[in-house]
Structures are given as structure tokens and as C-alpha cells.
N, C-alpha and C positions, 0 to 999 in steps of 0.2 A: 504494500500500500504506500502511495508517494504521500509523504509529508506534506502538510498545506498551510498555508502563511498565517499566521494569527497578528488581531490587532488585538491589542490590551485594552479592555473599556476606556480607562484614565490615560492611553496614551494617545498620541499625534501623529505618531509612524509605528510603521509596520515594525515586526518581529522578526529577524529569519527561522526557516520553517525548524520542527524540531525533530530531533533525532530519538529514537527510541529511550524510553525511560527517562528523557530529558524534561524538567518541571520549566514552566513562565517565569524569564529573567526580561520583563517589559520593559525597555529605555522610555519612562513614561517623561514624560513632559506637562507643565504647569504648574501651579501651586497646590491644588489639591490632590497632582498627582503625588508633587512632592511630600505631602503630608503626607501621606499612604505610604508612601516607603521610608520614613523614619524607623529608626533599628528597634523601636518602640512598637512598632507597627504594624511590622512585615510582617513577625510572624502570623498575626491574626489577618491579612491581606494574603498571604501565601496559602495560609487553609483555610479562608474563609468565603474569600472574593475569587481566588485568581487560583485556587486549584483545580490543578486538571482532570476531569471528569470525561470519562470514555462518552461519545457524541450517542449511543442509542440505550442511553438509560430511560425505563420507564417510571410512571408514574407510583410504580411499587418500590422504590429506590427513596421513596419521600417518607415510607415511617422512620427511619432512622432520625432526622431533624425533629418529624413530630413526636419522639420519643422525647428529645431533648426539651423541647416547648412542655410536654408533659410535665416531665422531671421538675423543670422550671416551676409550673403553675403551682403544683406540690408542695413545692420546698416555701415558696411565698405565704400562700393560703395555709400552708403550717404554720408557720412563724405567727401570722394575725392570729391565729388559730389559738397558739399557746399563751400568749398575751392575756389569756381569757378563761384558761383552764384550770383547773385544781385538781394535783394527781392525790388525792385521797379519797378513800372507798365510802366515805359518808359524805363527801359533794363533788366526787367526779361527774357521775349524775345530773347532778344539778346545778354544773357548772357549765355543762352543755345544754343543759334547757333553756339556762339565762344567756348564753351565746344567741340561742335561735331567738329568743323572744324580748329578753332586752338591749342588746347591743344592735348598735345602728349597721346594720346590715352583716348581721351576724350569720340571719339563716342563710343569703346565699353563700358566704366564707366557707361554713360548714356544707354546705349542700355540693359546694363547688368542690371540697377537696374530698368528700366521700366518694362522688358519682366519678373525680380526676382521676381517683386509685382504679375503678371499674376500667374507665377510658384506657388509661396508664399500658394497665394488661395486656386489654385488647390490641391496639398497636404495637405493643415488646412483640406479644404473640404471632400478629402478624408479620412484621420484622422478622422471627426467627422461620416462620415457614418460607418466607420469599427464600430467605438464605438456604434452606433444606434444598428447594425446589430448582432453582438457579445453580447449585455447589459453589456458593460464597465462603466456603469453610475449606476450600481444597488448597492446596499449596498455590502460594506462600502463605495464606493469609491464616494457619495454624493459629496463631496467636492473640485475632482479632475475635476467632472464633470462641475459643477457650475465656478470654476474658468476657465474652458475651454470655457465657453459659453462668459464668460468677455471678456477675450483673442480674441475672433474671435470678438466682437462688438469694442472692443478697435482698432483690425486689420482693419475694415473698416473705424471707423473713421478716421485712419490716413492715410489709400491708399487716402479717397479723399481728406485728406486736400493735400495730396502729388501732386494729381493732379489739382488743379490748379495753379501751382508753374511753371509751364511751361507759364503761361500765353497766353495761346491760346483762342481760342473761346470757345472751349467747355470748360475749364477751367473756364472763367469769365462765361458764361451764365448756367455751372453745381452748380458754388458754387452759386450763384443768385438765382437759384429756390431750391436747397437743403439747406442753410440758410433761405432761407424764411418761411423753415416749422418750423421755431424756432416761428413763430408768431402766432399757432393756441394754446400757452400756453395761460391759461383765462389771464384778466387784465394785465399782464405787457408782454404780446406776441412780439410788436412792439416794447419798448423797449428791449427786451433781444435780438433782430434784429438787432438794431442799435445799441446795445452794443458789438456785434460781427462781423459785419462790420465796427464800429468804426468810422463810419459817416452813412449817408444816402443813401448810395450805394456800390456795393462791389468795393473797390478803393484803396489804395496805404495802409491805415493804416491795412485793411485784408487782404493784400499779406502779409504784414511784420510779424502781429501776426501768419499766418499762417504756414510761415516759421518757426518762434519759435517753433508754435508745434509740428511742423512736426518732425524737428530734436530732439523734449525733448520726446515724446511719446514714440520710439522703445527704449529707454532704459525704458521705463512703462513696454513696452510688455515683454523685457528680464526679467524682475524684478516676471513682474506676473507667466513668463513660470517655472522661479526657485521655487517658491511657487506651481506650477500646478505638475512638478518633485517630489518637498516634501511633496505633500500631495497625489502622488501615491506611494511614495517607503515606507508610514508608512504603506501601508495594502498590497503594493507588486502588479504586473499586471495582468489583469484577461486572462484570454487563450480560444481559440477557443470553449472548447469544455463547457464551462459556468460554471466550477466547482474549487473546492476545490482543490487547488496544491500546499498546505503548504510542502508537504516531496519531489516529485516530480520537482525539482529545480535544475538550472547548472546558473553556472556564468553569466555573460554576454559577457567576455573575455574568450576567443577568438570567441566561438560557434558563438552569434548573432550578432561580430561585423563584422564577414564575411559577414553574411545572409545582415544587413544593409549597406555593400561595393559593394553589387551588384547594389543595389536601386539608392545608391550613384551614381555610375558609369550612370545606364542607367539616372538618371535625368540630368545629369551634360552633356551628350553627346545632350540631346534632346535639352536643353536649349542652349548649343552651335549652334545647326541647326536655332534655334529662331533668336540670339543674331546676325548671323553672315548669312544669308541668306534671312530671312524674318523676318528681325525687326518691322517692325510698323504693322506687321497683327493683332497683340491683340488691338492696338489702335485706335483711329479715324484722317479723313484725317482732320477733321477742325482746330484742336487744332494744326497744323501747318499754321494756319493763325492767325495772330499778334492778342490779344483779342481788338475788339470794341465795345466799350456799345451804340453807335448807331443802328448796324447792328443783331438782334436778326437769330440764326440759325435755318433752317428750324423744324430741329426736335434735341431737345438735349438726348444724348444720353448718359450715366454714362459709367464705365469701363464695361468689361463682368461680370468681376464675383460680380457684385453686382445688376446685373440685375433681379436675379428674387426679391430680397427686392423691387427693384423700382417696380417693376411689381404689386406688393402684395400694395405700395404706391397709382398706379395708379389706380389700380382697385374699388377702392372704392371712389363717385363721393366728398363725405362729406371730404374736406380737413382734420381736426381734428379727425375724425375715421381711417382715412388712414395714420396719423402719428402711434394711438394707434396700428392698426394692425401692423404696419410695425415693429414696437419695439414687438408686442405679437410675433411675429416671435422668437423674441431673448427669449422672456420670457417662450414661449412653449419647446423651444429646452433646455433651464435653468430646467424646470421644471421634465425632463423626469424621473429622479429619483423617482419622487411622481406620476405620472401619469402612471407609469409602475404596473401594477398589478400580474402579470403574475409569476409564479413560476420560471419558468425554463427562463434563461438568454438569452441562446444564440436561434439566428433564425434559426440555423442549425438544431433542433429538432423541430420548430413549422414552417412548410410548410404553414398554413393558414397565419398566421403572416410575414412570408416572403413572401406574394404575395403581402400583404397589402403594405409591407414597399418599393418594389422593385416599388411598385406603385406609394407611393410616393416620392421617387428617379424619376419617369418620369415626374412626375407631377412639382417637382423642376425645370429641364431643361427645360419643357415645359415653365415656368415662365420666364427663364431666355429669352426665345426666346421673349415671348410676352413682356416683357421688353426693346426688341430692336425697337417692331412696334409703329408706332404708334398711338397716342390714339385713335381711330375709331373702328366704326364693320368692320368688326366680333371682332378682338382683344381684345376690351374691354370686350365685354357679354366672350367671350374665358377666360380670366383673371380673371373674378368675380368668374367663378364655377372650375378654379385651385384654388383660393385662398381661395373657400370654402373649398373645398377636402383637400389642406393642412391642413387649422387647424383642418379640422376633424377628421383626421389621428392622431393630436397629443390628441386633449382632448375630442374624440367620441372613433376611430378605438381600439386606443393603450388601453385603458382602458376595455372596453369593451371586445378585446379579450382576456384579461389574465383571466376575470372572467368566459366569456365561458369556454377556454380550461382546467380550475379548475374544471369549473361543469361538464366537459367531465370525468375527471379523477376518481372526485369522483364518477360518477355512475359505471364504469370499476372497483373501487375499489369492 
């Protein structure tokens, strides 16, 4: 492919064209060009404005930003958030009912950052399937992949500590059975329980720490997402079509940051319809009843989007194998870069492979579903052979086809 001349937005004169792997050294000219490349400046001009982006990225290359807008919103609407809260078990409660009802626009702060974490998911989630589906995780880019699997385990941990901060029912009796799985660790299980409860049941001193971390983590997750940034723009982002597009490249200013102003736009309108019409549809109705450790809830139920992990939890009757699977979940998704076999990256060219995967894409939301029931038949036997079928997918299905469709190629050759 011949190299083709680029003009720099801030600059006057052209570019000479570029050579492979070579990044925008613009000779801009002006005063605002000059502003822009102050040593101050560049860097955030180099990966923000003037990095070079493979030219037929599509419109699904846009959750990654709105990841970060998310992140953003969060971390804000937190902060107004805590400004207002009281981490004790006799006015946590009722320190969020005087957010919603006395503070000057307290219910949408709270409405905004409840329905934000629902949003939040849903694009991480999407994000990580564009990547499955694309193979954004194949060499080089090992390390961008791995840091993004932290990223979504670090995200979960901190939606749930976030959610029992409201201290509701499903609050105290979600964090009660999800810290108790702290205790199928060998010999010191029940200590490391009651070192994270802080006494012998979850009570005043685990609201407090959990408040702590809840507020100290999303500056972890900004922290990791800048490192997940720097370790995609040292090999540049991979494109639809699963190939080599060292010369093939245009800014990111102005092209994509249109393309990513649409995504904006439509996410920001949906999440208003959320925020301001049906707010507690992602939630449940219990956790608006005061939490009591006498009164256990029929059936506890986690956020949505963390339901098919609980699922993949429940499904296996061995407490101690059902923590292991539920972490292999993270570990499988971690591992894709080495479990991938297969020549050719994207699913766009292997039809077999994308039947496998759109499969297990249904097999997921099936999880999440059977995560809401619960634990009885049919549900349960439903649960054990999704939960087989996922991992099979990652360390049977995904392996296995890149070697077939190899041994397809070489006989064709």
C-alpha cells in the first residue's frame, strides 16, 4: 500500500508521506499550532488529537472513549455523592433518602450515578466482545488485553462494594453471602472473613471500610485505564479487517472524534430516558427497605450485570470450586491471547468461529438470566451445562478451531 501525504489539522503545509510504524511529526505553523506542541502539551496532542488511527475503524471502536466518559461521570457524581453521605448503619439509610429528597438536586446525582454503574457495564461489556470478535487481544497487543481483563475484575469489585453503601436489604444480605466466599480460602478462610467484616458480622466497621474503598478504587481504575491507553498506542489499534495498517492511518482529530460524538450523543440521551423516567428499573425493590440482619430476603439477588459470574458461582454445588470457576471466568477471558490459535484475527473471515462465538455471546445472557432465578430445577441443571459450554468455548472451542481452520488451509494450499 503506497503511503499518502497527510496535512496536520493545526498545520499550513503538508507532511511527507509516512513510512511504516512511523507516528505525526507535523511542522505545524501558527500560534495555536505552536501552543499545541509545547513539551507541556505534546504528549496529550500526540495521543489525543494527532494519533494515528488505522483509516476503516468503525463505529464499534467508540466504547473504548465512552468507557472513559463513563469512568469520568462516576468518579464526579461520586465525589457530590459522598459530600452527603454517612457511612454508619443507623443513617447510611437515611442519609441517602435526604440526598434524594433534601439536597438540591440530589435525586438526579444519585439516580445518575446508580443507572452510570448499569451504563458503565454495558459498554466495558461491549468493549470486551468487539475485542473477542475483531482479535484485539492477538499479538502485540498481549498486554493491553491483560490489563483490560484487571480493569473489568477491579470494575466489579467496586460496583459491589458501591452497592451496599445504600444500606438496604439486598445491600447487607449481598455483601453477607458474597464476603462469605472469602472463607473457602484453606486454613485462615474464616479469618480473612472476619478481617473484612471487621467483626463477626457484616456491621458498622464494613460499611465504613467499604466506603473507603469504594471512593479510593475508581481513581485505581483511572490509573489502570491510562496504563491500558499506553500500552495500546505503543503498537497503535487493531481494525476491522484483522490486519497490518502501519501506512494506512489518519489522525484521530477531527475524523473519529465525530464518529465517537454520535455514540456520545445517542448514550447520553438513553441514559437521560433511564435517569429521568425509569430510574430504579436496573435495580431491586428490596434495597429500599432499611437493611435488617434479623429479617433474611426471600431470594438475594446481585446487580444485573454481574449476574451471569453469580450464575457460573451458583452453578457448581462445591462452595470452593464455585469460587475457582467464578475467578477462571476472569482468568479465561485474561488468557485469550495464548488460547487463541488461529491465524487470521478477525471473525469476519472465519464464519465457523463466529457461530461458535455469537454462541457464546447467548450462552452469557442466558447466564445472566439464570443468575436472577432461583437456585432450583430446572435452573440449576440449566446453569451447570451454560457454565460448561462457556469454559468450553474459551479453553476446548477457541483452541481447537484455529488448528482446524490451519489444517483446512494447508490442505487448499
Amino acid at each position: 500500500m503506497t503511503p499518502y501525504e497527510y496535512t496536520h489539522p493545526l498545520a499550513s503545509t503538508s507532511v511527507e508521506p509516512l513510512a511504516a510504524g512511523q507516528k505525526y511529526l507535523p511542522h505545524a505553523s501558527g500560534k495555536r499550532a505552536a501552543l499545541i506542541r509545547q513539551p507541556m502539551l505534546t504528549v496529550i496532542d500526540d495521543h489525543v488529537s494527532s494519533y494515528p488511527s488505522p483509516s476503516n475503524l468503525t463505529y464499534m471502536w467508540g466504547f473504548g472513549s465512552l468507557a472513559g466518559i463513563c469512568l469520568g461521570i462516576q468518579i464526579a457524581s461520586g465525589i457530590f455523592l459522598a459530600m452527603h453521605y454517612t457511612p454508619h448503619v443507623d443513617l447510611a439509610f437515611a442519609s441517602v433518602e435526604h440526598i434524594m429528597r433534601d439536597v438540591q438536586g440530589g435525586w438526579f446525582l444519585r439516580y445518575l450515578h446508580a443507572n452510570g454503574a448499569g451504563f458503565f457495564f454495558i459498554v466495558v461489556y461491549l468493549h470486551v466482545l468487539r475485542g473477542l470478535y475483531y482479535g484485539s487481544y492477538s499479538q502485540p497487543r498481549e498486554l493491553v488485553w491483560v490489563l483490560g481483563s484487571v480493569i473489568l475484575l477491579i470494575m466489579i469489585l467496586t460496583a459491589f462494594i458501591g452497592y451496599v453503601l445504600p444500606w438496604g436489604q439486598m445491600s447487607l444480605w449481598g455483601a453477607t453471602v458474597i464476603t462469605s466466599l472469602a472463607s473457602v480460602i484453606p486454613v485462615v478462610g474464616n479469618d480473612v472473613v472476619t478481617w473484612l467484616w471487621g467483626g463477626f458480622s457484616v456491621d458498622n466497621a464494613t460499611l465504613n471500610r467499604f466506603f473507603s474503598l469504594h471512593y479510593l478504587l475508581p481513581f485505581v481504575l483511572a490509573g489502570l485505564s491510562i496504563l491500558h491507553i499506553a500500552a495500546l498506542h505503543q503498537y497503535g489499534s487493531n481494525n476491522p479487517l484483522g490486519t497490518h495498517s502501519g501506512t494506512d492511518k489518519v489522525p484521530l482529530y477531527p475524523h473519529f472524534y465525530v464518529k465517537d460524538l454520535v455514540a456520545w450523543v445517542v448514550f447520553f440521551i438513553v441514559l437521560s430516558m433511564f435517569i429521568h423516567y425509569m430510574p430504579n428499573v436496573l435495580g431491586h425493590a428490596d434495597n429500599y427497605i432499611p437493611a435488617n440482619p434479623l429479617s433474611t430476603p426471600a431470594h438475594i439477588v446481585p446487580e444485573f450485570y454481574v449476574l451471569p459470574f453469580y450464575a457460573v458461582l451458583r452453578s457448581i454445588p462445591d462452595k470452593l470450586l464455585g469460587v475457582v470457576a467464578m475467578m477462571g471466568v476472569f482468568v479465561c477471558l485474561g488468557a485469550m491471547p495464548w488460547l487463541q490459535t488461529a491465524r487470521i484475527r478477525s471473525l469476519a473471515f472465519r464464519p465457523l468461529a463466529a457461530a461458535f462465538y455469537w454462541t457464546m455471546v447467548a450462552t452469557a445472557f442466558l447466564l445472566g438470566w439464570i443468575g436472577a432465578m432461583p437456585v432450583e430445577t430446572p435452573y440449576l441443571e440449566i446453569g451447570q451445562l451454560l457454565t460448561a459450554y462457556f469454559f468450553a468455548y474459551f479453553l476446548v472451542i477457541t483452541p481447537f478451531l484455529g488448528w482446524f481452520e490451519d489444517a483446512l488451509l494447508r490442505e487448499e494450499a
